[in-house]
C-alpha positions as CSV (number, residue, x, y, z in Angstrom):
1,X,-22.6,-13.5,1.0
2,X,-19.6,-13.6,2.9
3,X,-19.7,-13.4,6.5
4,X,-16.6,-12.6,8.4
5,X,-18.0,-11.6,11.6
6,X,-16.4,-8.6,12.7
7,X,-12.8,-9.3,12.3
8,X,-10.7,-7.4,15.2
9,X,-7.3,-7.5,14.3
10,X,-4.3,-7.6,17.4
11,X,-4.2,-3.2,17.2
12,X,-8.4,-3.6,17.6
13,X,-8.7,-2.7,14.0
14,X,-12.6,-3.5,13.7
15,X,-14.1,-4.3,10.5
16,X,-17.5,-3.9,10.5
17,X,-20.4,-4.2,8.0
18,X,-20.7,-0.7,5.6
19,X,-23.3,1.5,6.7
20,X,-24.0,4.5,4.4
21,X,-24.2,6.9,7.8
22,X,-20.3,5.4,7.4
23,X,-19.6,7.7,4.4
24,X,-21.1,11.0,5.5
25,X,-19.1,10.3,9.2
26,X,-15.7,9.6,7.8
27,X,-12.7,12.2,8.4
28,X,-11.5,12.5,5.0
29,X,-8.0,12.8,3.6
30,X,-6.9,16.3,2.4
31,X,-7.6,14.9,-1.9
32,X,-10.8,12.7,-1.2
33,X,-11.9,15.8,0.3
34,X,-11.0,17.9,-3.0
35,X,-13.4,14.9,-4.6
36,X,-16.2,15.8,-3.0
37,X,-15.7,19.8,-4.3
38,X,-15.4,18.8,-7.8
39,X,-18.0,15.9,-7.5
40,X,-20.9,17.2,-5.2
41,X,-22.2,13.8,-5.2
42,X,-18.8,11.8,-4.2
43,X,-20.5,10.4,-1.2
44,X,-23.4,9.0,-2.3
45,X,-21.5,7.7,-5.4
46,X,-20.0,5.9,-2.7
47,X,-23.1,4.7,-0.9
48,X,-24.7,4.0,-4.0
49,X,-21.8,1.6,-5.3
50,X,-21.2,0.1,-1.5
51,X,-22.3,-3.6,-2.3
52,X,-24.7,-4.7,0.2
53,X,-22.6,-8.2,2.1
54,X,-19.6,-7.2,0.3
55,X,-18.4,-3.6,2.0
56,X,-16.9,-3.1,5.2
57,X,-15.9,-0.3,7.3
58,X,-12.7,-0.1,9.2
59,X,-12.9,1.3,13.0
60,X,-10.4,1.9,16.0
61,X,-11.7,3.4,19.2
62,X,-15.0,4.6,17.5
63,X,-13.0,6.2,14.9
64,X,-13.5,5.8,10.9
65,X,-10.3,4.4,9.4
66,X,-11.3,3.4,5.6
67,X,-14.5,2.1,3.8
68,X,-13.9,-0.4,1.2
69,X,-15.3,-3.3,-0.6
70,X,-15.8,-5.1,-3.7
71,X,-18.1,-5.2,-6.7
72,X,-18.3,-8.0,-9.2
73,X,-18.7,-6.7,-12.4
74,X,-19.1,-10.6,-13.6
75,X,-18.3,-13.8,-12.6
76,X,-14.7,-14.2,-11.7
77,X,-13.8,-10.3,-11.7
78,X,-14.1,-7.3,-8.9
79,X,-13.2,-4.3,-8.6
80,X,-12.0,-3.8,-5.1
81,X,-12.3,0.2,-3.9
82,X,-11.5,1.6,-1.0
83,X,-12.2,5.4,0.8
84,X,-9.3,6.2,3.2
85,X,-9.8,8.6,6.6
86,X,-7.1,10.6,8.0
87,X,-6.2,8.2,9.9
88,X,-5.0,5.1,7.8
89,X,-1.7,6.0,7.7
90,X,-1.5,4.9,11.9
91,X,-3.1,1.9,11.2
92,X,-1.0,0.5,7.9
93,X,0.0,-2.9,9.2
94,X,-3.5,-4.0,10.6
95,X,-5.0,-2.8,7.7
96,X,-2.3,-4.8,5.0
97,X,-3.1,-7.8,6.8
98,X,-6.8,-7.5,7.2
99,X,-7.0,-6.5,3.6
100,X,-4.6,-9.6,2.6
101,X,-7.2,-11.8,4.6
102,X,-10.2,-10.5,3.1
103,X,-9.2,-10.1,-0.4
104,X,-7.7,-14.0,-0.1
105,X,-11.4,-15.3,1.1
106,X,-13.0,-13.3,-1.4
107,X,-10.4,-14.8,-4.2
108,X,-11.5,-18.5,-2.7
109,X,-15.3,-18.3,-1.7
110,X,-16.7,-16.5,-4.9
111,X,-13.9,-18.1,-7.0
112,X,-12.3,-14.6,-8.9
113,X,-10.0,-15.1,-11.2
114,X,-9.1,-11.3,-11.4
115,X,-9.5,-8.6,-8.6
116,X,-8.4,-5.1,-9.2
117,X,-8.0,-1.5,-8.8
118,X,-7.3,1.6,-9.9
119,X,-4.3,3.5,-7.9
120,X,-3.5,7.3,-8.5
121,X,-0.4,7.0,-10.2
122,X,1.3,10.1,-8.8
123,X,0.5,8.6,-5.1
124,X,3.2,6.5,-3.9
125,X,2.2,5.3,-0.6
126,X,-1.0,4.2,-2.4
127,X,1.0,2.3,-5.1
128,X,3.2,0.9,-2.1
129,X,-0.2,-0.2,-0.1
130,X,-1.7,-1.8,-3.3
131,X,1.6,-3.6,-3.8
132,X,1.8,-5.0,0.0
133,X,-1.8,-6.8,-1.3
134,X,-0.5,-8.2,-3.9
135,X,-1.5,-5.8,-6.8
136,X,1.0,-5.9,-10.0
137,X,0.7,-2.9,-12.1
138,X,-1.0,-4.1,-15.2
139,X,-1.1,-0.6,-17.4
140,X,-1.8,3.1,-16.6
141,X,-5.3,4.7,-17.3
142,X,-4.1,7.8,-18.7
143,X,-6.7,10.9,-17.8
144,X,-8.7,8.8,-16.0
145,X,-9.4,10.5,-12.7
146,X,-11.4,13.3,-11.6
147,X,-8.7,15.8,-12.3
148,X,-7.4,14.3,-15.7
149,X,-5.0,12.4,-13.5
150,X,-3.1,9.2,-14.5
151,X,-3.9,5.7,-12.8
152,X,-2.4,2.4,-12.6
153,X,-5.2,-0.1,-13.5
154,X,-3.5,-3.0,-10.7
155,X,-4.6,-6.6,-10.1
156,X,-4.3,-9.8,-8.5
157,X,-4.7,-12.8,-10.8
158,X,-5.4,-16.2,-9.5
């Protein structure tokens, strides 16, 4: 569908095609972790929702960084999802300008109107990441996560 090659960025941020092997390898953060407790099938939830030519792996030095993509639910509206490792939090500004990139060309080459996601409220440096791709908070999702958490349903209108 889209073909971006695999996109290095300056800090030899790779993003690669998503390979399910990608999942079960992926150093998880301390809550996606907790997901896969409460949801023994959390991984293959991801695998099975991982759109084929629209998911991508982020890697540095053979390392895992995040896993995300996007899934058209019809035309001219995705949800965009993402699975963060460990260690995203190193790699911020390669992956808020690979993300602007990819999320731009996806906007212009399968002509969305809307892209969006939903952002634990109560998770601040998500929020803040979401913002730097230029999410707007549209509402919350109240009791919407796993946990009976609150979310911010975010999006990026064109």
């Amino acid at each position: 569908m889209i073909a971006f090659g695999d996109y290095v960025s300056k800090r030899s941020v790779q993003m690669i095609p998503f390979r399910p092997e990608h999942a079960l390898t992926i150093n998880l953060k301390p809550r996606e972790m907790q997901h896969t407790r409460i949801m023994p099938n959390y991984l293959e939830y991801i695998i099975g929702n991982a759109v084929p030519d629209l998911s991508w792996t982020l890697v540095k030095d053979g390392c895992i960084i995040a896993l995300f993509g996007v899934r058209i639910m019809w035309p001219g509206v995705a949800e965009v999802w993402m699975l963060p490792g460990k260690e995203i939090k190193e790699n911020a500004i390669p992956l808020i300008k690979g993300g602007r990139y990819v999320l731009d060309v996806i906007e212009h080459e399968l002509d969305m109107k809307r892209l969006q996601i939903a952002v634990l409220k109560s998770d601040y440096t998500a929020y803040k990441f979401a913002r730097m791709l230029y999410f707007t908070s549209e509402s919350v999702m109240y009791k919407f996560g796993p946990y009976g958490e609150d979310y911010y349903m975010m999006t990026r209108i064109r």
